[in-house]
C-alpha positions in Angstrom: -12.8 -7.2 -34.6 -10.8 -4.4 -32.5 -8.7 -5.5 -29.8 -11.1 -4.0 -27.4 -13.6 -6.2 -28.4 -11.3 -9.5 -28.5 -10.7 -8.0 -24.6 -14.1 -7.8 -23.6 -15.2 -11.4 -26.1 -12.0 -13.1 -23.7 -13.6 -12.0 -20.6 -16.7 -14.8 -21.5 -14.8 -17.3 -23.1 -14.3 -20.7 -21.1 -11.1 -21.8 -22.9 -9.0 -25.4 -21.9 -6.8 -23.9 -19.5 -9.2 -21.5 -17.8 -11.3 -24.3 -17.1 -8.1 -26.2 -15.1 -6.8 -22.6 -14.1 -9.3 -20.4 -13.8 -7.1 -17.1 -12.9 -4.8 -18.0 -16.4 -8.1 -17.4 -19.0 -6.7 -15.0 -22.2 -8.1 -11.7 -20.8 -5.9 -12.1 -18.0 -2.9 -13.3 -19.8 -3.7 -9.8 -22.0 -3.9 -7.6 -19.1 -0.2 -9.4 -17.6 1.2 -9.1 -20.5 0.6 -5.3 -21.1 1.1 -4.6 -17.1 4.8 -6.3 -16.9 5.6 -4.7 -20.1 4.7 -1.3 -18.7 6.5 -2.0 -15.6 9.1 -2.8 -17.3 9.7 0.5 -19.7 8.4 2.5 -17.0 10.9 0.8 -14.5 14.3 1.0 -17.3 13.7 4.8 -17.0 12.4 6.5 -13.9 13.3 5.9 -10.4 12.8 8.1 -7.1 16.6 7.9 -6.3 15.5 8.7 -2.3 14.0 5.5 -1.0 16.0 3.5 -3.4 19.7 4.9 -1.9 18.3 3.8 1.3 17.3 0.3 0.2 21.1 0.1 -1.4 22.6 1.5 2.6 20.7 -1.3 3.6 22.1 -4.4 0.9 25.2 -3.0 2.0 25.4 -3.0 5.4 24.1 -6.7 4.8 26.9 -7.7 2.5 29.5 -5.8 4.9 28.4 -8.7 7.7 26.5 -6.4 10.0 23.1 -6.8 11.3 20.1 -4.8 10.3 21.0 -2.1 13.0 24.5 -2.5 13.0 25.1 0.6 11.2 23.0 3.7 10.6 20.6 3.4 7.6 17.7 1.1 8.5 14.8 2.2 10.4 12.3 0.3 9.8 11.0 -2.9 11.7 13.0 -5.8 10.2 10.5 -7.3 8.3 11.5 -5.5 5.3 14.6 -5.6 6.0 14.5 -9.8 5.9 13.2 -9.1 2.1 16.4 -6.9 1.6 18.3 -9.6 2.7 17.0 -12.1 0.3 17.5 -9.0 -2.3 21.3 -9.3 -1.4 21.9 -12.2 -1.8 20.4 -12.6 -5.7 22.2 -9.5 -6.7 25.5 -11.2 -4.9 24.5 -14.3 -7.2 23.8 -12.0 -10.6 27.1 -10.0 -10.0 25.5 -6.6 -9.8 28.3 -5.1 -7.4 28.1 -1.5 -8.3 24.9 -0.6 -6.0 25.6 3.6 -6.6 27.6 6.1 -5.8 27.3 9.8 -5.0 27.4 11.6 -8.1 28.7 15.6 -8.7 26.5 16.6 -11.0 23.4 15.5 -9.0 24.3 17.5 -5.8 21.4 19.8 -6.6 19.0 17.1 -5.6 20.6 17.4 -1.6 20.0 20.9 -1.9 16.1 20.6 -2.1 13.5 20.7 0.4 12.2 17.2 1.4 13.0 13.6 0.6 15.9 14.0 -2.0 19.8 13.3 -2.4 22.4 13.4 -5.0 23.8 9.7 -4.0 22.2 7.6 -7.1 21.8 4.2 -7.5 22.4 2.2 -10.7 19.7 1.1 -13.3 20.9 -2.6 -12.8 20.2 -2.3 -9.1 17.3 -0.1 -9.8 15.6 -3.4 -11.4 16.4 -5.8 -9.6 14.8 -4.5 -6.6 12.0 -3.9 -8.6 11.6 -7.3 -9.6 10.4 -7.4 -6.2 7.8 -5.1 -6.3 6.4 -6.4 -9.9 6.3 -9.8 -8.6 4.1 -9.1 -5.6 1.3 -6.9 -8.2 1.1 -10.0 -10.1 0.2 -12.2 -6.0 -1.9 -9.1 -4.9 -3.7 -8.7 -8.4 -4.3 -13.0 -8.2 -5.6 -12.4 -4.2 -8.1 -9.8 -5.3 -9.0 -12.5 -8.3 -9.5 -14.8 -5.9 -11.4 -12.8 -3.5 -13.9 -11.6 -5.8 -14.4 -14.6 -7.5 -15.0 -16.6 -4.3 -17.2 -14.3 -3.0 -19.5 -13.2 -6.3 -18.7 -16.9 -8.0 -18.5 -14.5 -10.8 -15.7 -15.1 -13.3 -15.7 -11.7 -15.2 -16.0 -9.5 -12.0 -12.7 -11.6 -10.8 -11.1 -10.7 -14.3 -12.1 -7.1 -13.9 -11.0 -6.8 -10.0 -7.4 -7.8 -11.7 -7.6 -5.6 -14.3 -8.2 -2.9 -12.0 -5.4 -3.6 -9.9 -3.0 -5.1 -12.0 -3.2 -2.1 -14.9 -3.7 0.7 -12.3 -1.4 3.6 -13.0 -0.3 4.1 -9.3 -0.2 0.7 -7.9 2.6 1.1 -11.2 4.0 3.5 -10.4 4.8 2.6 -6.9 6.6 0.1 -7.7 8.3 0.9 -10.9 8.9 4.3 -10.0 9.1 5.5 -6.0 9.9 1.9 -5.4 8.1 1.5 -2.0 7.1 -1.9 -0.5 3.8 -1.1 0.5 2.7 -3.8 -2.3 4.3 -6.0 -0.4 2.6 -5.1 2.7 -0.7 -4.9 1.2 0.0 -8.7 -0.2 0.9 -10.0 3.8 -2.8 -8.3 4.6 -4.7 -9.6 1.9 -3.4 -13.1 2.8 -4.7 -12.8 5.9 -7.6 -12.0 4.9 -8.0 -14.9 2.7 -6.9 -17.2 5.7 -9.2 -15.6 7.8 -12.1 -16.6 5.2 -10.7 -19.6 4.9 -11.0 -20.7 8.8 -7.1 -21.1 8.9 -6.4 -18.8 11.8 -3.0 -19.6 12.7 -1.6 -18.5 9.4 -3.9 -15.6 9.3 -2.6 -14.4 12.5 1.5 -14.9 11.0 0.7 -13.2 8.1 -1.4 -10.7 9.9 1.8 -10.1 11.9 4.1 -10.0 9.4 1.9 -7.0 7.8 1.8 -5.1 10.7 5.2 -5.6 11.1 5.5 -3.9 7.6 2.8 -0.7 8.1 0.9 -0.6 11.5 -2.2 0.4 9.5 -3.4 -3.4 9.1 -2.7 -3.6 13.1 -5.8 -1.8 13.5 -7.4 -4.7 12.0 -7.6 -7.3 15.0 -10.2 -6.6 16.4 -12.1 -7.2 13.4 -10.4 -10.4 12.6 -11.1 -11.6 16.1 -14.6 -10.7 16.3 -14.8 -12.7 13.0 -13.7 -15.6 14.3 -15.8 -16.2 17.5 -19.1 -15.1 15.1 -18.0 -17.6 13.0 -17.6 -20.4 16.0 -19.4 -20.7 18.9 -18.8 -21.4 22.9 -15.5 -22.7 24.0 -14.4 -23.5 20.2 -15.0 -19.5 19.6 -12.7 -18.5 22.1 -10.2 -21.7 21.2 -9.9 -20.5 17.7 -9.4 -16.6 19.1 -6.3 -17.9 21.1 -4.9 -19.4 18.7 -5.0 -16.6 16.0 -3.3 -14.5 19.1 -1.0 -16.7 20.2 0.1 -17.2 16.5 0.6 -13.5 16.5 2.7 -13.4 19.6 4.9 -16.3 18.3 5.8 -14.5 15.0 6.9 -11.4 16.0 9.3 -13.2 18.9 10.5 -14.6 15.8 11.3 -11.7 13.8 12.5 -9.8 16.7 14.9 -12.8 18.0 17.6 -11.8 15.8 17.7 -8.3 17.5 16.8 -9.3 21.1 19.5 -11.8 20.9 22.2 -8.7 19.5 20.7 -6.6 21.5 19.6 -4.1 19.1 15.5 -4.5 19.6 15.0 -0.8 20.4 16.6 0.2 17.1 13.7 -2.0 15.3 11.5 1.0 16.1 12.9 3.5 15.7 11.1 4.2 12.7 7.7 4.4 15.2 9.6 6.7 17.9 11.3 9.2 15.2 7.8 9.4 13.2 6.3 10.4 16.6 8.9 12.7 17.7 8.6 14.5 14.4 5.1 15.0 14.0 5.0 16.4 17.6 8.2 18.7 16.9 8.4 22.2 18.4 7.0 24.1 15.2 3.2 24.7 15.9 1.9 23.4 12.4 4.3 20.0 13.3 2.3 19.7 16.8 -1.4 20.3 15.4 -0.3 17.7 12.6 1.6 15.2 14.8 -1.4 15.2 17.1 -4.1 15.4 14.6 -2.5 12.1 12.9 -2.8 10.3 16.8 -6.5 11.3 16.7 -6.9 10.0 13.8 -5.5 6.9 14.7 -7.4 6.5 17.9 -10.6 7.3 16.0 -10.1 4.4 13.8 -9.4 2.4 16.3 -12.7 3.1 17.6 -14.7 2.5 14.3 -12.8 -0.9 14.6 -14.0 -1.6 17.7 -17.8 -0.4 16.9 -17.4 -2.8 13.5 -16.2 -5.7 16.0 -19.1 -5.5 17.7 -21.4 -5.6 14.7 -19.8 -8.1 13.2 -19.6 -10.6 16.2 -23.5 -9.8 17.2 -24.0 -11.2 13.6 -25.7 -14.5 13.0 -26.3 -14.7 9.8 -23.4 -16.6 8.0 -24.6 -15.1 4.4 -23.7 -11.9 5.5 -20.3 -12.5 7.4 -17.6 -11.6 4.1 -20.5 -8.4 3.7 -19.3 -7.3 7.4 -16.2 -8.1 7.1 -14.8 -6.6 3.9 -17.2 -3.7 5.3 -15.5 -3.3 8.5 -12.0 -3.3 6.6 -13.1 -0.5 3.9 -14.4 2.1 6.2 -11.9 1.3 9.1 -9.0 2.0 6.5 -10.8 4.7 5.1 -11.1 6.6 8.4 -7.3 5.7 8.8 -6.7 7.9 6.1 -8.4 10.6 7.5 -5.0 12.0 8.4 -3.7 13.1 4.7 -1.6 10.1 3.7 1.6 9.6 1.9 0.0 8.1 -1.6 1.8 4.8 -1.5 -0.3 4.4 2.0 -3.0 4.3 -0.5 -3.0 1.3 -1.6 -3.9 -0.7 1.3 -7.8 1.2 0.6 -7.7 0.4 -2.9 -8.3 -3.3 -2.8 -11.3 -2.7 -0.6 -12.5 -0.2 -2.7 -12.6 -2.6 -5.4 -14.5 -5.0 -3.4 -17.2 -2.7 -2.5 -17.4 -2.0 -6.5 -18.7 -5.5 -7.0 -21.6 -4.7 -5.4 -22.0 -1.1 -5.6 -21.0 0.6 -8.9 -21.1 3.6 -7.2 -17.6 3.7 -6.1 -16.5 3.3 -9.0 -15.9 7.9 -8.5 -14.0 7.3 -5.5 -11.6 4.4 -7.1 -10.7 6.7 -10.5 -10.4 9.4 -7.8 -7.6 7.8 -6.0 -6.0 6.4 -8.4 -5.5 10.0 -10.3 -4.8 11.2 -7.4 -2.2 9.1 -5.7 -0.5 8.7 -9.5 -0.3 12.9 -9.8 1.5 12.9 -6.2 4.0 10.3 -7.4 4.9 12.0 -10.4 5.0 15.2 -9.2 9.0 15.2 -9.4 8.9 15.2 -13.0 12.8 15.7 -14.2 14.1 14.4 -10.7 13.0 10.6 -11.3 15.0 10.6 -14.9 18.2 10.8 -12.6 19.6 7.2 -12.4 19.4 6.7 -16.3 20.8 10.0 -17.4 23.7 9.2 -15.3 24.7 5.9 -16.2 23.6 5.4 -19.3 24.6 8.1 -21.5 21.1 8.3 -23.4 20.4 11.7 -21.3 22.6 14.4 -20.6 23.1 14.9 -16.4 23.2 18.8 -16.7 20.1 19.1 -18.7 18.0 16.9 -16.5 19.6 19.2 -13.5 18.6 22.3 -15.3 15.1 20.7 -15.4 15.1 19.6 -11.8 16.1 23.4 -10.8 13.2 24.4 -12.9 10.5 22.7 -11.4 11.7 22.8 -7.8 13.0 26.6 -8.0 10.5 28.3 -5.5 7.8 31.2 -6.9 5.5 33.3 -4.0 7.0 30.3 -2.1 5.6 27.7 -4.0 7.5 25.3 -6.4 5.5 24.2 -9.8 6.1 20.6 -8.3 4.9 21.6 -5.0 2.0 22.9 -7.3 1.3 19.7 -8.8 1.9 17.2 -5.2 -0.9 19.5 -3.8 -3.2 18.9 -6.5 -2.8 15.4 -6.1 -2.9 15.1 -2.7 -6.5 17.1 -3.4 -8.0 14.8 -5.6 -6.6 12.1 -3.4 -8.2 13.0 -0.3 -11.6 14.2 -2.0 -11.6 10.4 -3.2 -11.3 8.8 0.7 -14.3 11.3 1.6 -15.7 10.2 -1.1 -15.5 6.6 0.2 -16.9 7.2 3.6 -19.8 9.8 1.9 -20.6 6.5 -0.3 -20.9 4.5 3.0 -22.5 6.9 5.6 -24.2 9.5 3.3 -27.6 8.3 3.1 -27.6 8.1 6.8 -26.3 11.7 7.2 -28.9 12.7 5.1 -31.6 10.9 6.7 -30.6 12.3 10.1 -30.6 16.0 8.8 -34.2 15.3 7.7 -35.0 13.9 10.9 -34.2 16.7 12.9 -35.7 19.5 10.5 -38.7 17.9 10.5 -38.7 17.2 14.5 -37.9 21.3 14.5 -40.8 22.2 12.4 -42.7 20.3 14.3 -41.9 22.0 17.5 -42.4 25.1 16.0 -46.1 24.2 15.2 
């Protein structure tokens, strides 16, 4: 028997410690075992030095006894920056010291258009941030197990959701590779999903918090959570439940923010909102049309939120409540997206994607289209993410992987072959979120097209 079949044979079989634990059955342990490996070679050699020399700044303004904001380097909300902490102190209790240095022969990279610089961090410190990242695939793979087998009560559609996930080549990538913590995000909004589901609406609002916190994106979300909850309850107990899952909110984030209110530093936590703005409106023309286009994006989908709130609480039928809601959250995110994304902002719309997939096979053309997509964009660098282990570890020479690095990046009619290849990606990427909301509002479009050129011929009679 091939090892394909022995896959697809585990995928049936009800084995001892399946039927105690039903997310440890052999097919997953298979698809774990091949995903961490991956992760693991894939993580050894490649890294996007950008995001990663900003994630060392960070570790060491932490181990230098400053704040978050007490020296230039972190602009994010300090959500992230908590997890960085944490970070610090298990490479403090490893011994990994040597966090990077700025390197001659990688000067070239400061000299390219875009998100690059010749500062590298180590391999060691390279993996163990990683670690990070791997560990929250293997929670966010488990939350869409548990999702899909909750809802379907079907054990193989659970196995395949994880597979899915778990063995996707960007959701890999990501986080072997760019090393950006949108898993983590992504695992903060599942789980309040789950909670929501689950009637626990305190924690669904903290973790609902801490998401948004992370990536606004899931902010949008509240109005659907909260129309969830007073369709799910009724009366005074309805709008008891809704103040708790905003007062949990509320609570959070004066929580989080208390370290920087207290040093006085709390407009610095968003300054990564205020500079994103500030850029996409700059004074070129192409920056204003694209910094405004994004914000009408943005209110859009806060409408389609809304519209889906309203659906969702005006429904009393309880059979159809995780229907609505997982709905609500795939075409909401989708239309999100309508503003061409960074790929790692992808994979907040992937999960959902693979939730509509249990129903409809049909999406199964958007998922492979995103996933090619986003996985093309993030290794569009080619040479650059070889970087970290040609420098410290001997097995690659520096000045060949520059030569390489000048090659693909070196300009021709104004294009670089690795601009070349983003834009392809970013293509195939975007077809794939049309594709998504086509899927969903196509047959309506359709039907409306029909409508009115039959009501024309009519007239015309």
């Amino acid at each position: 028997m091939s090892t394909f079949s022995k896959f697809i044979s585990s995928l049936k079989e009800k084995d001892d410690l399946a039927r105690s634990v039903p997310f440890l059955c052999k097919a997953v342990v298979i698809i774990l075992i091949i995903g961490i490996v991956t992760r693991i070679f894939l993580g050894s050699f490649l890294t996007f030095v950008y995001d990663m020399y900003h994630w060392g700044v960070v570790i060491q303004n932490i181990n230098s006894g400053n704040g978050l904001y007490g020296l230039t380097g972190y602009f994010y909300t300090p959500v992230w920056g908590y997890f960085l902490g944490v970070e610090a102190f298990f490479q403090d209790l490893f011994g990994i010291a040597n966090i990077g240095e700025r390197l001659t022969g990688a000067l070239l990279m400061d000299s390219i258009p875009g998100y690059f610089t010749g500062t590298v961090t180590t391999v060691a410190f390279n993996i163990s941030v990683k670690i990070l990242f791997w560990i929250s695939d293997i929670v966010v793979g488990y939350l869409i197990f548990w999702i899909i087998r909750d809802v379907t009560k079907d054990h193989r559609k659970a196995v395949i959701g994880f597979a899915l996930w778990f063995l996707c080549p960007f959701v890999i990538t990501v986080g072997s590779i760019t090393a950006q913590f949108d898993t983590i995000f992504v695992m903060m909004t599942l789980l309040s999903v789950i909670m929501l589901r689950r009637g626990r609406y305190m924690e669904s609002g903290v973790m609902l918090c801490i998401a948004t916190l992370m990536k606004f994106f899931s902010g949008i979300f509240i109005f659907i959570f909260i129309a969830h909850i007073l369709s799910k309850n009724k009366g005074n107990e309805a709008n008891k439940k809704a103040a708790i899952f905003a007062a949990s909110i509320a609570v959070t984030a004066f929580i989080l923010f208390l370290p920087q209110i207290l040093d006085g530093t709390i407009a610095d936590a968003f300054l990564f909102v205020t500079s994103r703005v500030s850029d996409g409106v700059g004074s070129t023309t192409v920056g204003m049309l694209g910094g405004y286009a994004a914000l009408c994006v943005y209110v859009i989908a806060i409408t389609v939120s809304i519209l889906f709130a309203r659906r969702i609480k005006n429904n009393d039928d309880e059979e159809r409540s995780d229907s609505l809601l997982f709905d609500a959250l795939l075409v909401t995110t989708a239309v999100m997206f309508l503003y061409p994304p960074l790929p790692q902002y992808v994979l907040l719309l992937l999960p959902f994607v693979l939730f509509a997939m249990v129903s409809d096979a049909r999406y199964r053309i958007p998922c492979c289209l995103l996933m090619v997509g986003t996985t093309i964009v993030t290794l569009s660098g080619g040479p650059m993410n070889l970087v970290a282990v040609a420098a410290y570890t001997g097995m690659m020479d520096l000045s060949s992987i520059m030569d390489m690095v000048r090659s693909v990046t070196s300009p021709f009619m104004g294009y670089s072959p690795s601009d070349i290849v983003a834009f392809a990606g970013y293509v195939i990427q975007y077809i794939g979120i049309l594709a998504v909301l086509w899927l969903r509002f196509g047959k309506r479009i359709k039907d409306a097209i029909h409508r009115q050129t039959v009501k024309e011929v009519s007239a015309d009679r």
